[in-house]
C-alpha positions in Angstrom: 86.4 -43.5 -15.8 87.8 -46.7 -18.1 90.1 -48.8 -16.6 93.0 -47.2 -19.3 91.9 -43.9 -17.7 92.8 -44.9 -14.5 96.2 -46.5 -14.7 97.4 -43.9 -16.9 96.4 -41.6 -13.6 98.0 -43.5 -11.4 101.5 -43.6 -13.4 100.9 -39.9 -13.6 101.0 -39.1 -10.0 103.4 -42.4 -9.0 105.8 -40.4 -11.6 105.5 -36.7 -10.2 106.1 -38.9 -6.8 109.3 -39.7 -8.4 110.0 -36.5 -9.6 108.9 -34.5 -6.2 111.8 -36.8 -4.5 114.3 -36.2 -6.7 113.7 -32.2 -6.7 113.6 -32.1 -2.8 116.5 -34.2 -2.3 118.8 -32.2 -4.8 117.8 -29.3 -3.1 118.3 -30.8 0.1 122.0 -31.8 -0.7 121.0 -35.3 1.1 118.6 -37.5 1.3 117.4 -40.9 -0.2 115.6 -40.5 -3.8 116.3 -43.7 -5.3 114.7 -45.8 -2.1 111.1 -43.4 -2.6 111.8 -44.5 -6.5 111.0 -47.7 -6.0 107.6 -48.1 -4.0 105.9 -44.6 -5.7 103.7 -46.9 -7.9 102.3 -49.0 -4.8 101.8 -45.9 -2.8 100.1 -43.8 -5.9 97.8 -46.1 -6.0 97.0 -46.6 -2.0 96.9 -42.9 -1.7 94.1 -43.1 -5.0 92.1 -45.3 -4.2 92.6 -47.5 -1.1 93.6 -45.1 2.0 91.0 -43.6 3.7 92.1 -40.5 5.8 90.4 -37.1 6.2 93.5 -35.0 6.4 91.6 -32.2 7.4 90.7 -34.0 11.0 93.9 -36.2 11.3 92.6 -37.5 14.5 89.4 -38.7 12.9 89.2 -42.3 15.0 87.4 -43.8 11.4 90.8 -42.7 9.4 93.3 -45.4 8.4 96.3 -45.1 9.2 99.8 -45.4 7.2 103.4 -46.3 9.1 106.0 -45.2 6.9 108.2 -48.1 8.0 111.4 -47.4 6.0 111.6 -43.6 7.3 114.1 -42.9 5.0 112.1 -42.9 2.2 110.5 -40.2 3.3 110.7 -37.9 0.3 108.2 -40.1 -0.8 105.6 -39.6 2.0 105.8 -36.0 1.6 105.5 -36.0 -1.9 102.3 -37.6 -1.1 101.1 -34.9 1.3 101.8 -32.7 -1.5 99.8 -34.4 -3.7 97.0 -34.7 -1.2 96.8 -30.7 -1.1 98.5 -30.6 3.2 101.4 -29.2 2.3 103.0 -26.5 -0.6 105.5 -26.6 -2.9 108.0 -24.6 -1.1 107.1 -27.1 1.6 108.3 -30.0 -0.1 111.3 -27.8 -1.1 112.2 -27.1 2.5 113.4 -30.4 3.4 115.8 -31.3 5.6 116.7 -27.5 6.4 116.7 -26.3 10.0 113.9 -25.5 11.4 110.9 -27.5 8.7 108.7 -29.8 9.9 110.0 -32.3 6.7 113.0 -33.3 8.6 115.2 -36.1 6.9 112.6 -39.1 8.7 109.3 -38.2 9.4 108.7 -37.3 13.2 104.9 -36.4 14.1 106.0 -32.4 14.0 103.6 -33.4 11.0 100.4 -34.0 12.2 99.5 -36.5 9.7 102.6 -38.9 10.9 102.0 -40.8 13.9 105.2 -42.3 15.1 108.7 -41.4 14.2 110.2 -44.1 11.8 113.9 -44.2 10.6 115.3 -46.6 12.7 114.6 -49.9 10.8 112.3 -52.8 11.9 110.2 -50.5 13.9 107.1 -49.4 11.7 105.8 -53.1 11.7 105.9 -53.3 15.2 104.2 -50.1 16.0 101.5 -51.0 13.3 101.1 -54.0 15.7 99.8 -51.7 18.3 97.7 -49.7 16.0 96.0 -52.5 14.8 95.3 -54.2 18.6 93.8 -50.8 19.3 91.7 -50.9 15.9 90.4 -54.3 16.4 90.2 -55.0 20.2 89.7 -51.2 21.7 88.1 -49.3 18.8 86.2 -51.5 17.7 86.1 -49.4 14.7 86.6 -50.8 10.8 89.9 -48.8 10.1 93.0 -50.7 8.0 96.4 -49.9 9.2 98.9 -49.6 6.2 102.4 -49.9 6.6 105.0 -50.0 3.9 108.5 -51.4 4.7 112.0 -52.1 2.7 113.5 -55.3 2.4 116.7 -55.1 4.1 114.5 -54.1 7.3 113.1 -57.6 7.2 117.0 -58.8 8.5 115.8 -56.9 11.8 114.5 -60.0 14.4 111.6 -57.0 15.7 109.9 -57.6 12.4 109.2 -61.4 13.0 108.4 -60.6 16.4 105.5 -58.6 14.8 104.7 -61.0 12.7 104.4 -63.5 14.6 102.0 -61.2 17.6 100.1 -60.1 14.4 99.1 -63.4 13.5 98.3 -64.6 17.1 95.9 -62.2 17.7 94.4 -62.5 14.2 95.2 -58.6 13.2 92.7 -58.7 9.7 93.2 -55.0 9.5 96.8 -54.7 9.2 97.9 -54.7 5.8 102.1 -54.8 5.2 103.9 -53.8 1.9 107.2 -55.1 1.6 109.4 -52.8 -1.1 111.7 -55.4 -2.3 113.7 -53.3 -4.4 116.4 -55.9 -3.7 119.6 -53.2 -3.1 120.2 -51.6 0.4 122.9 -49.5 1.4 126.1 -50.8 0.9 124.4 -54.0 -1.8 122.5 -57.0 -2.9 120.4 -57.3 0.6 120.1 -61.4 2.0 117.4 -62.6 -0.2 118.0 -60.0 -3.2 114.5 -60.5 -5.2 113.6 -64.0 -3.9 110.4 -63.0 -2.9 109.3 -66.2 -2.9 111.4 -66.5 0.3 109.6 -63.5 1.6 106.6 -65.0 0.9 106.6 -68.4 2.3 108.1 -66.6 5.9 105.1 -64.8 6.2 103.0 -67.6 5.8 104.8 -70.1 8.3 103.8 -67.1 10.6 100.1 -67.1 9.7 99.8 -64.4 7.4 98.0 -64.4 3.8 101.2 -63.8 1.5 100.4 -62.2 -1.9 103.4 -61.9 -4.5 103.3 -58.9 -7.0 104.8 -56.8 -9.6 105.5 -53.6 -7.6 105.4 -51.5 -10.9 102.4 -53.5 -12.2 99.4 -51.0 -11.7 96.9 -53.8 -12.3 98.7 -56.4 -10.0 98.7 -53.6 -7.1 95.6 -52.9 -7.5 94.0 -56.9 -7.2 96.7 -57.2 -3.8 95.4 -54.2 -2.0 91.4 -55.0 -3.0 92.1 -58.6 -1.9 93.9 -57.2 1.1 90.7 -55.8 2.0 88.7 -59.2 1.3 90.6 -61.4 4.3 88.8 -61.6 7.5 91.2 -64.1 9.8 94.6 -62.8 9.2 97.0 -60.5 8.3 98.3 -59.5 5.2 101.7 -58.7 3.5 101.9 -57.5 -0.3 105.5 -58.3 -1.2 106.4 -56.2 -4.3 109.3 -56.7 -6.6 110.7 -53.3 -7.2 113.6 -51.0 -8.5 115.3 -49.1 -6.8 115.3 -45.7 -8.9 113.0 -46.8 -10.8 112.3 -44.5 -14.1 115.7 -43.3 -14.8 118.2 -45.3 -16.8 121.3 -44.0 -14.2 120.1 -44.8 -11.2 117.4 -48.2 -11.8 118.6 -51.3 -10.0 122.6 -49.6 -9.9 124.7 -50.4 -6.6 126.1 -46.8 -4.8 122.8 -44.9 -5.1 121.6 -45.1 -1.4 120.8 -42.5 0.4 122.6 -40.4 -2.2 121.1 -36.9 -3.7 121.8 -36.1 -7.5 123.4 -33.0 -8.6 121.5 -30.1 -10.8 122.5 -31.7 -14.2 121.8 -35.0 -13.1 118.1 -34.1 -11.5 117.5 -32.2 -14.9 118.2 -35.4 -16.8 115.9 -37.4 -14.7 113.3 -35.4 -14.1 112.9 -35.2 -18.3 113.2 -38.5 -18.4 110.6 -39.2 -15.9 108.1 -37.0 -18.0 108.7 -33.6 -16.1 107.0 -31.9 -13.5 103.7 -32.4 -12.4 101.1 -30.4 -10.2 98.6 -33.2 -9.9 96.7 -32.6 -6.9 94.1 -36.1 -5.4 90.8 -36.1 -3.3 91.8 -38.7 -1.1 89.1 -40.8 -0.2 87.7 -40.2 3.6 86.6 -42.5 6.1 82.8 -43.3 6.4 81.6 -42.6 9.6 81.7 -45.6 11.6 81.2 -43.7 15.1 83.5 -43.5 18.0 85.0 -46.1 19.7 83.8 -48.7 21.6 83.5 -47.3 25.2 86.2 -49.9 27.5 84.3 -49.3 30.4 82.8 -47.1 32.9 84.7 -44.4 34.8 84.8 -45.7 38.9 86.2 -43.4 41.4 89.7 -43.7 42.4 90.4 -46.0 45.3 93.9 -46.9 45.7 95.0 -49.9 47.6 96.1 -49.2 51.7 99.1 -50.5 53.3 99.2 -51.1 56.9 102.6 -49.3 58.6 104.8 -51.4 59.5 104.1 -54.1 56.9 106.1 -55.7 54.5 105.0 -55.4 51.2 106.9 -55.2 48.1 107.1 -52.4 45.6 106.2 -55.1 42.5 103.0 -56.1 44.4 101.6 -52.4 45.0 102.7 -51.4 41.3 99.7 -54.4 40.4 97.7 -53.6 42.7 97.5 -50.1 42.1 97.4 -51.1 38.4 94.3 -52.9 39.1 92.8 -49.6 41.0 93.5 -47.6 38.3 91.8 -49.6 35.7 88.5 -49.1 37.4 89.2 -45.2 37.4 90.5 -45.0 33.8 89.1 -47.1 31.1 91.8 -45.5 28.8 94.5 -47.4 30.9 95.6 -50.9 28.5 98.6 -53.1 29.7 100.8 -55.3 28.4 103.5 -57.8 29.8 106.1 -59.9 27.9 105.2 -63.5 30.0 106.3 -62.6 33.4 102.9 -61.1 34.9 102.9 -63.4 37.6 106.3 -61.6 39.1 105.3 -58.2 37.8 101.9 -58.4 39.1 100.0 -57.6 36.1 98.2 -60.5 36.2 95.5 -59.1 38.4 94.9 -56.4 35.9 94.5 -58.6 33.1 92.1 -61.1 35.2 89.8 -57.9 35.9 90.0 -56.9 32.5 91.1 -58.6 30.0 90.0 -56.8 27.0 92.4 -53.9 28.0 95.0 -56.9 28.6 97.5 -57.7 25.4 99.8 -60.5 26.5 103.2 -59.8 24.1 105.1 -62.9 25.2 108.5 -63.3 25.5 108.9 -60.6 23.2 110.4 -57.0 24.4 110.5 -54.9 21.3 107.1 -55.7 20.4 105.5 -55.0 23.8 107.2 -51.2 23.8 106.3 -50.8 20.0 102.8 -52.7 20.9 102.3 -49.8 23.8 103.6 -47.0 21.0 100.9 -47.7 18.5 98.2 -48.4 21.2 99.2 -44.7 22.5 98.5 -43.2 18.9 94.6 -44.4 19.4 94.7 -42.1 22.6 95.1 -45.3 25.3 97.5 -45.2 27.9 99.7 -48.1 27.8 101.3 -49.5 30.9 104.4 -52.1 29.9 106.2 -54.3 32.2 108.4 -57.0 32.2 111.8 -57.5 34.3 114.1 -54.3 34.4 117.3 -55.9 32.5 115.1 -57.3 30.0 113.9 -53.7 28.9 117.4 -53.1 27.7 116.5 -55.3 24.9 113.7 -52.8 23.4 115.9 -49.6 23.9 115.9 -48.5 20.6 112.2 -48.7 21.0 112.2 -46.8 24.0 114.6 -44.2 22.3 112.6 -43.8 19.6 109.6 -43.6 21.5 110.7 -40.1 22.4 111.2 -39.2 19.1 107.8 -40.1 18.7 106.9 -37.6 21.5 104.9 -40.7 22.6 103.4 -41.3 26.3 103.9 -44.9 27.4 104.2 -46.1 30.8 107.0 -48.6 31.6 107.6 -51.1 34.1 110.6 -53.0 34.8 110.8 -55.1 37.9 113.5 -57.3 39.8 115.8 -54.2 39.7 119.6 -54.7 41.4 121.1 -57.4 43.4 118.8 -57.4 45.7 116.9 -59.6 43.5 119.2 -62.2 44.7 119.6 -65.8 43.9 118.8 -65.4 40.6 122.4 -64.2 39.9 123.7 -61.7 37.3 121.3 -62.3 34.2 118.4 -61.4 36.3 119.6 -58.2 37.9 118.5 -54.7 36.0 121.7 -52.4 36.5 121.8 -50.5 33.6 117.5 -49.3 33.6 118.1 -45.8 35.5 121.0 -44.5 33.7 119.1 -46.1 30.3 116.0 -44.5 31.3 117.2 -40.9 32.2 119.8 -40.7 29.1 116.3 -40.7 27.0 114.7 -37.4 25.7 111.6 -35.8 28.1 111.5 -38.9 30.2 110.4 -39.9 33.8 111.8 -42.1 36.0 110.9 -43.1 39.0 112.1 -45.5 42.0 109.0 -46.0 45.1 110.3 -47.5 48.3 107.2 -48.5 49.9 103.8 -49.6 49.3 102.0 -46.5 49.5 104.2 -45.1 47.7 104.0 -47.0 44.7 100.2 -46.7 44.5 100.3 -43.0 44.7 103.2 -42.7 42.1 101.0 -45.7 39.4 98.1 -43.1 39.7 100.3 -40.0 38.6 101.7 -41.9 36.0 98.7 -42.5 33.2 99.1 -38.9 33.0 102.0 -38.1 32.5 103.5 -36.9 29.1 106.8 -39.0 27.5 107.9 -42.1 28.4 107.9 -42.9 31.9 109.5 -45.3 34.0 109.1 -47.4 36.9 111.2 -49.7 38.8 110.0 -51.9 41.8 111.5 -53.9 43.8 111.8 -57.9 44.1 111.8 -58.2 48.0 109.3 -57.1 50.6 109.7 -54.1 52.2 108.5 -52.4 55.5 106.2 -49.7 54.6 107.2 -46.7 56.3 104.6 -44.0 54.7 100.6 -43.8 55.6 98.4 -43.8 52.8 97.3 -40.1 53.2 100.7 -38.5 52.3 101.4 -37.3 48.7 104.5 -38.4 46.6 104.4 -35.4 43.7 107.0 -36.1 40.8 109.7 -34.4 41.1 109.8 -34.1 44.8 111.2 -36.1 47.7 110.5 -36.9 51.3 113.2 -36.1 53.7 112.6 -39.4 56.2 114.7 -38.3 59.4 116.1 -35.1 60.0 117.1 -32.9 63.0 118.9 -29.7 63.9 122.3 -31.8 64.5 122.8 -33.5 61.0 126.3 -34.1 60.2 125.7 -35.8 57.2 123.2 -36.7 54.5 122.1 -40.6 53.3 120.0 -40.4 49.8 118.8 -43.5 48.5 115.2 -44.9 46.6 113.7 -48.2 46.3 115.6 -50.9 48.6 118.4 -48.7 49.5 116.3 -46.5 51.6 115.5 -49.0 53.7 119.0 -49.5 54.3 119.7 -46.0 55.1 117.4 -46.1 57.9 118.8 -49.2 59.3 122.0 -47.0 59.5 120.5 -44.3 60.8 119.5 -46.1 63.7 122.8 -47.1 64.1 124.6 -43.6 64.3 122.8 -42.5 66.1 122.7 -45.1 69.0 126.6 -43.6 68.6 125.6 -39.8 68.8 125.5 -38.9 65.3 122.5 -37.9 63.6 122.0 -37.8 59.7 119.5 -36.6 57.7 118.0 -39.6 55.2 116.0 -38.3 52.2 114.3 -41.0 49.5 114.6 -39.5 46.0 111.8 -41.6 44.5 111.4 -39.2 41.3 115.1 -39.8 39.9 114.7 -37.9 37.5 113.1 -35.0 37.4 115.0 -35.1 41.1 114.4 -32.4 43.8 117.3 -30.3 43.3 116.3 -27.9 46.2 115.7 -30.4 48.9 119.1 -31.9 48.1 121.2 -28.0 48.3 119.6 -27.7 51.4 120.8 -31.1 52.8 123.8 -30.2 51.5 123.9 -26.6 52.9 122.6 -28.0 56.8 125.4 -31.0 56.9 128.4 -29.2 55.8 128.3 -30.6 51.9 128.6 -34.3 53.3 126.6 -36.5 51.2 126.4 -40.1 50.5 124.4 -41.6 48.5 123.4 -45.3 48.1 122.0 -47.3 45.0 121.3 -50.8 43.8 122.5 -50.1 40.5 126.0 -49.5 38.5 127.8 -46.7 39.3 127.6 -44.6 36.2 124.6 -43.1 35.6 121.9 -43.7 38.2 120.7 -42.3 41.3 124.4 -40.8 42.2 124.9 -39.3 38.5 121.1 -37.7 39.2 122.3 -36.3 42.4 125.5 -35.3 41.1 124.4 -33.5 38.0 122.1 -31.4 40.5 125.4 -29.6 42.0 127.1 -29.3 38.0 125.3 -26.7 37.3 123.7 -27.1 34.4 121.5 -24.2 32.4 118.6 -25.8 34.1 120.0 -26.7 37.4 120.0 -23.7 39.9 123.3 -22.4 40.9 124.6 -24.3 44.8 125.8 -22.1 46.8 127.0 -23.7 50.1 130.0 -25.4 51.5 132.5 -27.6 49.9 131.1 -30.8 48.7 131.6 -34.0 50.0 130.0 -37.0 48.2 130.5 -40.3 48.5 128.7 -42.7 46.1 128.1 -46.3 47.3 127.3 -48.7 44.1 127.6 -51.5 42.2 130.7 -51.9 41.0 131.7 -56.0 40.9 129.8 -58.8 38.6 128.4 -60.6 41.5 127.0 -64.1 41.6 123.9 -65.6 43.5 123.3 -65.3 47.2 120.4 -63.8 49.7 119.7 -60.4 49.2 121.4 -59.7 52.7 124.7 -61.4 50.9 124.6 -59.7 47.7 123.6 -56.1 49.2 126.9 -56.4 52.0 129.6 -57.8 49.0 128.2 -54.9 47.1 129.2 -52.3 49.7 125.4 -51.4 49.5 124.0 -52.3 52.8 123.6 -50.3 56.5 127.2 -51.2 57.1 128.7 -49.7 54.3 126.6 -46.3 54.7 127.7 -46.4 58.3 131.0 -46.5 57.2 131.1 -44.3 54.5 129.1 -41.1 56.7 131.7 -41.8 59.7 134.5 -41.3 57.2 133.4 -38.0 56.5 132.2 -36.7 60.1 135.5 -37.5 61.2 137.2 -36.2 58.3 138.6 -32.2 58.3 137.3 -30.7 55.3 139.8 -30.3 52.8 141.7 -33.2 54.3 
């Protein structure tokens, strides 16, 4: 095939890509034509010539694999897959409408996608991940492609990727920047300075190439040099326009995110040539092999605690860490610079090839653990619990993703201490159990926390730990089981008057009361809800049914939505909550409620009306209380 041969193909197919996003948007009534406009030319000619991908065996570990950063272009992507042969006509047609896998951002309902994009800045990051995997893990000479819009640049996630890309010399990830120089509401910051662009990327380490994004022959040099660098990363920044091909819509303001009416999508689809049915091979993968193997499988041996010891929660979640790495060679972890507190140091001492150090950078670890999940690994993440609030949108999109990551955060509540307000994680449980299919989960003890670390690497969605800061006595023996989901009623007798319910440092509080009452005569029943969510919704009717509906429950967190708000929404009955059926209920909810400053943990755990003293308080108040009173 001559060289003319060629680039008159690729126009061919970069123009039905055009045309293919028009027809599904119009149909669609929504969507965002003019943003696929722009980059169709860059990605006919990936999808040609450059990609490697066996669509047939999506999971193929030798395939490359494309992040659709800008999810909103994804009319665009599906085009592709229509032009790759995966999906139909009537496919393409069906986006958007309830119930088809082309939803309006690509989710991985589509087997070929493997992370859900749309919120912007996030497709970088994840490629991050992909790419650690590729290089470090795999071992395996697959590229990882990602093509991105300009005004997502603005987001500070992408420079964080940028920047982790370059340390750890990521040669296989290759980033397209559509500068098409419009976003949503006009000019974006830099507009078409993509000199700007270009000199960014290389303060942060990265081979820079400038091109013509509708220049066939100019795409074609960037991607085959793209190939050629062996000690960096690279970004192809393209000058584009957006709706490209049609007089009405190239390079015009008011266009985003906007679908053309039927006269209008006539006009433009005539103008763009008409309607194509080109159909591509794409190129596969040569079979490199598998992976590189990260280890042999040991047996499980989980770390003991003594009874009776003090040992805190954040020390058992590295030491069981470290246990598990020996039994799974699939388990990777990452930290964002505080491994020494969070105690995954140890792992990455032991192994530090399954060890990615992310810095002080919390978007990029959760993103880092979301394309490291794609390659099959099983990511654990930690860092302190308030600063996980920073990667939320991470975490929440994570779930889109239907991803499985495992996340950490430690130095939970005031209990932390001197510290003061900054440091204390409030907000993580009611964060955690707002998002989609997740897991949370708050150990008390040592044991504990091994057991529940084990159960973790296998558990689907995104899961969630919190440990504690302090040492704390370990009150379970190594041989008892901790099933998500359940609970362990601590103390209980035939004479309970009332129920305490607490997790993590409050538990150990609740039993310091319990002595208490019942030096007085009165006898409570103390459960610890480790899995927060799912919570043990039958355990806690019973309590309620044997105490008369008194319950109090105790948390080192703000009052809306954490342990109280799990227990609460138990006895709301929900569609998937079993119907309670006992006495009135009585529940009082001991929590954060002021912006305390530093002191001991003692201090900050008795101003927060969180300690013994308040639970002894709060259950006399109802014991001596009439019901209905």
């Amino acid at each position: 095939m001559t060289t003319q041969e060629q680039l008159h193909q690729w126009h061919e197919l970069a123009q039905q890509l055009r045309v293919d996003s028009i027809r599904a948007t119009t149909v669609a009534g929504s969507g965002h034509p003019t943003s696929s406009m722009s980059p169709a030319d860059l990605m006919a000619v990936l999808l040609s010539k450059y990609l490697r991908y066996d669509f047939d065996h999506p999971d193929n570990p030798n395939n490359d694999r494309f992040i659709l950063s800008k999810g909103h272009a994804a009319p665009l992507l599906y085009a592709m897959y229509k032009s790759a042969g995966v999906i139909s006509d009537e496919d393409l047609l069906s986006l958007r409408k309830l119930g088809s896998r082309l939803e309006g951002h690509p989710t991985p309902v589509l087997p070929w996608v493997d992370v859900a994009t749309g919120s912007l800045g996030q497709g970088l990051p994840i490629a991050v991940g992909v790419a650690l995997a590729g290089k470090y893990l795999d071992q395996l000479p697959y590229h990882v492609w990602t093509l991105l819009g300009d005004s997502e640049t603005s987001e500070g996630s992408i420079w964080e990727a940028f920047d982790r890309a370059s340390h750890y010399t990521l040669d296989n990830l290759i980033a397209i920047i559509d500068v098409n120089r419009l976003g949503q509401r006009g000019q974006t910051e830099l507009g078409w300075n993509t000199q700007a662009y270009a000199a960014r990327a290389r303060a942060f380490g990265w081979q820079a190439i400038e091109i013509d994004g509708h220049n066939l022959t100019e795409i074609e040099q960037a991607f085959s040099a793209a190939l050629t660098i062996n000690d960096r990363p690279t970004v192809i920044i393209a000058r584009t326009k957006k709706g490209k091909g049609v007089a009405a819509l190239e390079d015009l303001g008011g266009w985003h995110g906007k679908a053309l009416k039927a006269e209008q999508e006539k006009q433009a689809i005539a103008e763009l040539g008409g309607e194509r049915q080109i159909k591509i091979q794409v190129n596969k993968p040569e079979e490199q092999g598998q992976p590189v193997s990260t280890g042999k499988a040991q047996p499980l041996q989980l770390p003991i605690y003594d009874k009776g010891a003090k040992v805190a929660t954040r020390r058992a979640y590295g030491d069981g860490l470290l246990a598990l790495g020996a039994a799974q060679p699939d388990v990777v972890v990452l930290d964002a610079e505080v491994s020494n507190s969070t105690y995954a140091e140890d792992f990455a001492e032991a192994y530090p090839e399954r060890y990615f150090e992310m810095y002080i950078a919390e978007q990029q670890m959760v993103a880092a653990a979301v394309g490291l999940q794609v390659r099959k690994y099983k990511p654990f993440a930690s860092t302190f619990a308030a600063f996980l609030t920073r990667a939320y949108d991470f975490v929440r999109m994570a779930a889109v993703s239907r991803a499985d990551i495992k996340l950490v955060g430690s130095h939970a509540g005031v209990s932390i201490g001197q510290d003061g307000p900054s440091q204390m994680g409030l907000e993580d449980l009611a964060a955690f159990r707002a998002v989609w299919n997740s897991t949370v989960l708050y150990p008390s003890d040592a044991n504990q926390t091994a057991k529940i670390v084990a159960q973790m690497s296998d558990r689907d969605g995104v899961v969630y730990l919190r440990t504690t800061r302090e040492n704390t006595p370990v009150i379970y023996s190594s041989d008892e089981e901790f099933p998500i989901g359940g609970s362990k009623i601590v103390q209980s007798s035939d004479q309970d008057q009332a129920t305490v319910i607490g997790a993590g440092i409050t538990l150990h509080e609740a039993l310091k009361a319990y002595d208490r009452l019942k030096n007085e005569g009165i006898m409570i029943r103390v459960i610890d809800a480790y899995s927060v969510k799912p919570i043990d919704v039958q355990t806690l009717h019973q309590a309620a049914r044997n105490t008369k509906g008194n319950l109090v429950v105790v948390e080192d967190h703000w009052l809306e939505g954490g342990l109280g708000a799990a227990v609460l929404d138990t006895f709301a009955g929900t569609s998937s909550t079993p119907i309670y059926d006992g006495p009135q209920l009585r529940l009082i909810r001991l929590a954060v409620s002021d912006m305390l400053g530093s002191g001991t943990p003692e201090e900050l755990l008795h101003a927060a009306k969180i300690d013994a003293d308040a639970i002894v308080e709060a259950v006399k108040s109802q014991v001596r209380q009439p019901i209905g009173v």
